[in-house]
ROLOLO-68315 format. One record per residue (C-alpha): residue number from 1; chain; x, y, z. Coordinates in pm, 1 decimal, decimal comma. Each point is the difference from the previous one (the first is absolute). Layout:
BEGIN
   resi   chain         c1         c2         c3
    NUM       A          X          Y          Z
...
//
This chain:
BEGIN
   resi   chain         c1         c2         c3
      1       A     1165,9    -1584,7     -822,9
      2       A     -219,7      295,1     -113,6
      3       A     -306,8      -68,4     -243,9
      4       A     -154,0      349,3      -97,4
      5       A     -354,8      -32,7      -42,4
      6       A      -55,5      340,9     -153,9
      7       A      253,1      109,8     -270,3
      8       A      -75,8      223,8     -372,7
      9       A      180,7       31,9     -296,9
     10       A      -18,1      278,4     -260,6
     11       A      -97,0      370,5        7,9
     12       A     -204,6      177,1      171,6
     13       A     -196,1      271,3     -130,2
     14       A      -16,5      274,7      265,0
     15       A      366,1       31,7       99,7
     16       A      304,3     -158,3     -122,5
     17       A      150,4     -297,5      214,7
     18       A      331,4     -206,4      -22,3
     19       A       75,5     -341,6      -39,6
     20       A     -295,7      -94,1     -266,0
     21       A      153,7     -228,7     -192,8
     22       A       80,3     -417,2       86,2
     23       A      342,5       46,1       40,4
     24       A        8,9      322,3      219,0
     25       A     -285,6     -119,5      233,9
     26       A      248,4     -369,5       59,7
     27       A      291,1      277,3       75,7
     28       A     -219,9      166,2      235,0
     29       A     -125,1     -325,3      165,3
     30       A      355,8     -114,6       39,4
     31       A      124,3      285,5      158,7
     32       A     -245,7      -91,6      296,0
     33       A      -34,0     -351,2      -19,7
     34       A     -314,4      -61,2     -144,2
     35       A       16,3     -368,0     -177,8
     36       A     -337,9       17,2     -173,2
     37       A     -306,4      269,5     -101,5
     38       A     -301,9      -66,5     -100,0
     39       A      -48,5      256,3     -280,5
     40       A     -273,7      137,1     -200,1
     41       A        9,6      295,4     -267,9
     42       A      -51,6      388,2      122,3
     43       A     -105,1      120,5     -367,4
     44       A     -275,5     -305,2      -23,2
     45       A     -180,5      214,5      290,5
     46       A      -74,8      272,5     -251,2
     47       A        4,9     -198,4     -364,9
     48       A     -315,6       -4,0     -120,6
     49       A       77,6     -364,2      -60,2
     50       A      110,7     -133,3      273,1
     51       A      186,1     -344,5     -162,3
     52       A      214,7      277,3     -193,2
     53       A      167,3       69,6      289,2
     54       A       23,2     -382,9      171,4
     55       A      142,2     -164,5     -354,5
     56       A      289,2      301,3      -16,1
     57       A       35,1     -152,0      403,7
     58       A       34,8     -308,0     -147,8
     59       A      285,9       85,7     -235,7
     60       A      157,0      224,8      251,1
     61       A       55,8     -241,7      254,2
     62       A       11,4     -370,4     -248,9
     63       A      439,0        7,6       40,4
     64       A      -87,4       39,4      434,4
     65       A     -235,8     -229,3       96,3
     66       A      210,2     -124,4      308,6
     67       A      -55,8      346,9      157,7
     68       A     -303,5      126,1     -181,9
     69       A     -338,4     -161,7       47,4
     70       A     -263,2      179,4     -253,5
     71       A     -279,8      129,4      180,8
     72       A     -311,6       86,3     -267,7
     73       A     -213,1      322,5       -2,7
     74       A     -361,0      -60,4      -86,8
     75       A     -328,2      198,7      -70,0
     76       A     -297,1     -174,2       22,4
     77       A     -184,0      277,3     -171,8
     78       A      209,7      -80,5     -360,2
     79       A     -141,5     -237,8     -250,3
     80       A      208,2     -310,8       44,5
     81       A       89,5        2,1      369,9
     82       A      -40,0     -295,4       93,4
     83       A      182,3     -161,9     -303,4
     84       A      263,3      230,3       74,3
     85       A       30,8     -137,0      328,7
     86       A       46,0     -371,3      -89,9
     87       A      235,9      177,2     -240,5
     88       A      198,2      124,9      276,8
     89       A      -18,7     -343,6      203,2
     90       A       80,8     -167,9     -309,9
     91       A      324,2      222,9       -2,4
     92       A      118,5      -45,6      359,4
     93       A     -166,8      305,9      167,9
     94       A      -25,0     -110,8      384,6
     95       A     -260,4      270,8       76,8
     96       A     -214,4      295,4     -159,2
     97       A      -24,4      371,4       89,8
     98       A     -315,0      183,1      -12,1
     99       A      -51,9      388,7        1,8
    100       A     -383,9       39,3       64,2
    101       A      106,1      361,4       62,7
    102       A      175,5       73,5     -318,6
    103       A     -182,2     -184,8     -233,5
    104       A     -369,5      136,7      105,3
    105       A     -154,2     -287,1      137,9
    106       A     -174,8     -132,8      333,0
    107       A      197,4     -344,4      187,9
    108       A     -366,7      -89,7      -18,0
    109       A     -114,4        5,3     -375,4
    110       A     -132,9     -312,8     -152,7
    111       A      290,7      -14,3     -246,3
    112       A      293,3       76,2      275,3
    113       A     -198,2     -290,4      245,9
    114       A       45,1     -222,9     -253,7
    115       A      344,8       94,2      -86,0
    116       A       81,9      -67,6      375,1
    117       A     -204,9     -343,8      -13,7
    118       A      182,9      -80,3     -319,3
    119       A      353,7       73,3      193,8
    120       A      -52,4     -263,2      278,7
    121       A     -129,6     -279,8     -233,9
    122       A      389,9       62,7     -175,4
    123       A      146,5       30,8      335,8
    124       A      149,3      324,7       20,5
    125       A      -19,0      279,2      266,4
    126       A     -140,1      344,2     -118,8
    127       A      192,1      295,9      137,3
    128       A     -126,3      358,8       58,9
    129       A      252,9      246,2        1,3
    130       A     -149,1      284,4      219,1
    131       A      237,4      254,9     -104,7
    132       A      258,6       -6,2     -230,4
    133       A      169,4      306,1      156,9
    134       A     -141,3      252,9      324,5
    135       A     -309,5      147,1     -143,7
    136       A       73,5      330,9      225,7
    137       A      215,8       86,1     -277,0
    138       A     -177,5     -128,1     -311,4
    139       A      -58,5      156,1     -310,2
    140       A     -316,6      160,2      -72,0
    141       A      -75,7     -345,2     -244,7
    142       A       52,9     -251,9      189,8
    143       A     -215,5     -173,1      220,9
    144       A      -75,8      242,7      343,6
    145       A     -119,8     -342,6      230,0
    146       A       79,9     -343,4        7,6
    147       A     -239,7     -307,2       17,7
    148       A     -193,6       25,4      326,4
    149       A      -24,4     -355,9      280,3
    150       A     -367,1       18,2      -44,3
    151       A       13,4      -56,1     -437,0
    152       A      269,0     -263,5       64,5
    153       A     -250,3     -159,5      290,2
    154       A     -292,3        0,0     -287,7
    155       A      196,6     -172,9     -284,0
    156       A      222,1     -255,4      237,3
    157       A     -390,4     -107,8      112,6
    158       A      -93,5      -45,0     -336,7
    159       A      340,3     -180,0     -115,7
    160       A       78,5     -228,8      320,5
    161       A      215,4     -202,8     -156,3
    162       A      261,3      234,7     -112,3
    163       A      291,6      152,2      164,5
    164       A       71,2      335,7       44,4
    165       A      332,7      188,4       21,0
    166       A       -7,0      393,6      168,2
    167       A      315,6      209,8     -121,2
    168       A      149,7      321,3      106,4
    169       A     -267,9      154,7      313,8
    170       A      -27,0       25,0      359,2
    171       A     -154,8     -392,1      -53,8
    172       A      -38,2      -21,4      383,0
    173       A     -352,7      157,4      -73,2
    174       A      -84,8     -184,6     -255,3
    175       A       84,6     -312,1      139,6
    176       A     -211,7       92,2      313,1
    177       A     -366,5       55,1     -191,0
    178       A      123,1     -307,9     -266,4
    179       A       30,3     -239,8      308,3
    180       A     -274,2      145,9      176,7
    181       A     -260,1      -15,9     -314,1
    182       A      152,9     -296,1     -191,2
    183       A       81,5     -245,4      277,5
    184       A      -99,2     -322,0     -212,2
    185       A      150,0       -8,2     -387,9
    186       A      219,3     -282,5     -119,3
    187       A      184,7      292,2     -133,2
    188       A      232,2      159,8      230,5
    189       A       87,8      383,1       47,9
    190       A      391,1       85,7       -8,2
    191       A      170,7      324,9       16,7
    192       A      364,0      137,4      -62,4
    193       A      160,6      222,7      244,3
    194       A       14,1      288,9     -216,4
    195       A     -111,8      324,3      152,4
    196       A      -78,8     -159,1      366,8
    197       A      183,2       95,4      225,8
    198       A      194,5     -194,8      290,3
    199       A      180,2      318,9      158,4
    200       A     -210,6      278,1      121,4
    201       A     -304,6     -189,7      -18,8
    202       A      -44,4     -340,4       44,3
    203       A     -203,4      -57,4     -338,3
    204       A      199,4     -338,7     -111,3
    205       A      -11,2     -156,0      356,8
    206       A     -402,9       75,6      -29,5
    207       A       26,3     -183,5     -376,2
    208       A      193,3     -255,3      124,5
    209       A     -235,9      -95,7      274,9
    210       A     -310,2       14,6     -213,8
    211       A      103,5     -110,0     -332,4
    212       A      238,2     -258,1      173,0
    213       A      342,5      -27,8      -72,5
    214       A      -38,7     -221,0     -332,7
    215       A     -202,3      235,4     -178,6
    216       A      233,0      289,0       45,8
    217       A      275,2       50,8     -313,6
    218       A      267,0      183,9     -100,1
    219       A      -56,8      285,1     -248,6
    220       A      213,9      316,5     -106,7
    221       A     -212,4      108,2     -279,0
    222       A      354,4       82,1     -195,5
    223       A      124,2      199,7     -140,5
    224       A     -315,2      244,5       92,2
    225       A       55,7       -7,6      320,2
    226       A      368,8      -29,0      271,3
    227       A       94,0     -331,3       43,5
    228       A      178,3      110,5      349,7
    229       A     -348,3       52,9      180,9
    230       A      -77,6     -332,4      -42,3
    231       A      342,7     -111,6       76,3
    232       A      -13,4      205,3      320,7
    233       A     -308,7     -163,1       98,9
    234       A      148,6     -362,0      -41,3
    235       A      302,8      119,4      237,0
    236       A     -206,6      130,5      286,2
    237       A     -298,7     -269,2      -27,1
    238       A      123,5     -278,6      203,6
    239       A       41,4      180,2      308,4
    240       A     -305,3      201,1      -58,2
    241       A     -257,8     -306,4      -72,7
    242       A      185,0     -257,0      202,3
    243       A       52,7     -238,1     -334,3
    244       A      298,7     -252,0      -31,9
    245       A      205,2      -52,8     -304,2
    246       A     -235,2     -253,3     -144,3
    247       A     -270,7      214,0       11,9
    248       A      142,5      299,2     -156,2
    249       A       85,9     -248,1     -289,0
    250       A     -357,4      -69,0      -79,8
    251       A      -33,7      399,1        8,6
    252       A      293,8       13,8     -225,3
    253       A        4,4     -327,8     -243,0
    254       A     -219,5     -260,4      110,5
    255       A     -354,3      160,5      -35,6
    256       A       73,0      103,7     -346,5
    257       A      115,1     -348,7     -113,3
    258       A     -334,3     -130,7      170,2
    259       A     -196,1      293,7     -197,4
    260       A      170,7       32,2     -326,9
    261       A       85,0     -382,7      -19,4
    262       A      358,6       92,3      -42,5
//
């Protein structure tokens, strides 16, 4: 079984993609045998409300919950936030997406360390989607750098408790200065494979070993980015990190039913 940790629906404002509604992302998920996605809404990144964008989620996805799980977007910085979250609990959201980047704030602002307290006490993981696309070919408005280890380091000190979820970058090196700076939190650290590498470089099989195996996910980041990278990876990683069936299962399945209580 694949469980996609990192998955969008909706448009997106600086070039046109396909597959952005429910029933054309399932399509696309069937034609490479991707069972579930954890899913939270592109256009939400750039509302200036972000609930606008999670309750049009909601609808979009309400007739697929067996292969859509509804991932919120939040914004500490918005009147509300924090009811908004328990909103999205309320609703069946199994995580929340933050965008320090796009949404002008620092991880370590009063309001966004509460907002990251406030997560854990409800249980859920809060995800930080690095890039949405490669920022070598951005356009001129969108964000030119993601979060840096270091901010991450300062808020996960001052929210212990809560997990945190690293989408879409070369997480090797984040996972290095994370472990290294961070070795004690009840929270833990996990990472998709997105954008590390397992081929020329050996930037997974570094993960792997630091993170550990049970805090390393699957995540495609459709329909932004291919699907067959990721797919490629899977092929190839057995032989490459030594790991048996069971263990590339947790990669795959298992460490995103632990996370997303699924």
């Amino acid at each position: 079984m694949l469980i996609d940790a990192c998955a969008y629906l909706g448009h997106y404002p600086f070039r046109k993609t396909e597959n952005q509604t429910a029933p054309e992302l399932i399509a696309l998920m069937d034609d490479y045998g991707i069972e579930k996605a954890l899913v939270s809404s592109l256009p939400a990144v750039y509302y200036r409300d972000v609930m606008d964008g999670n309750r049009e989620l909601f609808d979009e996805i309400a007739p697929c919950a067996d292969r859509l799980i509804p991932v919120a977007t939040g914004n500490p910085r918005y009147p509300c936030a924090l009811d908004d979250l328990a909103e999205c609990v309320r609703r069946g959201c199994r995580a929340v997406r933050l965008y320090p980047k796009q949404h002008g704030y620092q991880l370590t602002d009063p309001c966004a360390v509460e907002y990251l307290r406030r997560a854990a006490e409800l249980h859920i993981p809060v995800a930080f989607p690095l890039c949405l696309e490669d920022l070598r070919g951005r356009h001129h408005l969108d964000i030119m750098y993601p979060l840096s280890a270091d901010e991450i380091a300062d808020a996960a000190q001052l929210a212990p408790e809560t997990d945190f979820i690293l989408h879409n970058h070369n997480n090797y090196s984040y996972a290095a200065v994370l472990s290294e700076r961070c070795p004690n939190r009840v929270g833990g650290f996990y990472y998709d494979i997105g954008r590390t590498d397992c081929l020329y470089v050996d930037g997974l099989q570094r993960l792997i070993a630091t993170a550990g195996l049970d805090h390393v996910l699957f995540g495609t980041s459709m329909p932004l980015q291919y699907i067959d990278v990721q797919l490629v990876k899977l092929h190839y990683l057995p032989d490459r990190a030594n790991l048996t069936d069971a263990q590339m299962e947790l990669l795959t399945s298992g460490n995103a039913k632990r996370l997303f209580r699924l």
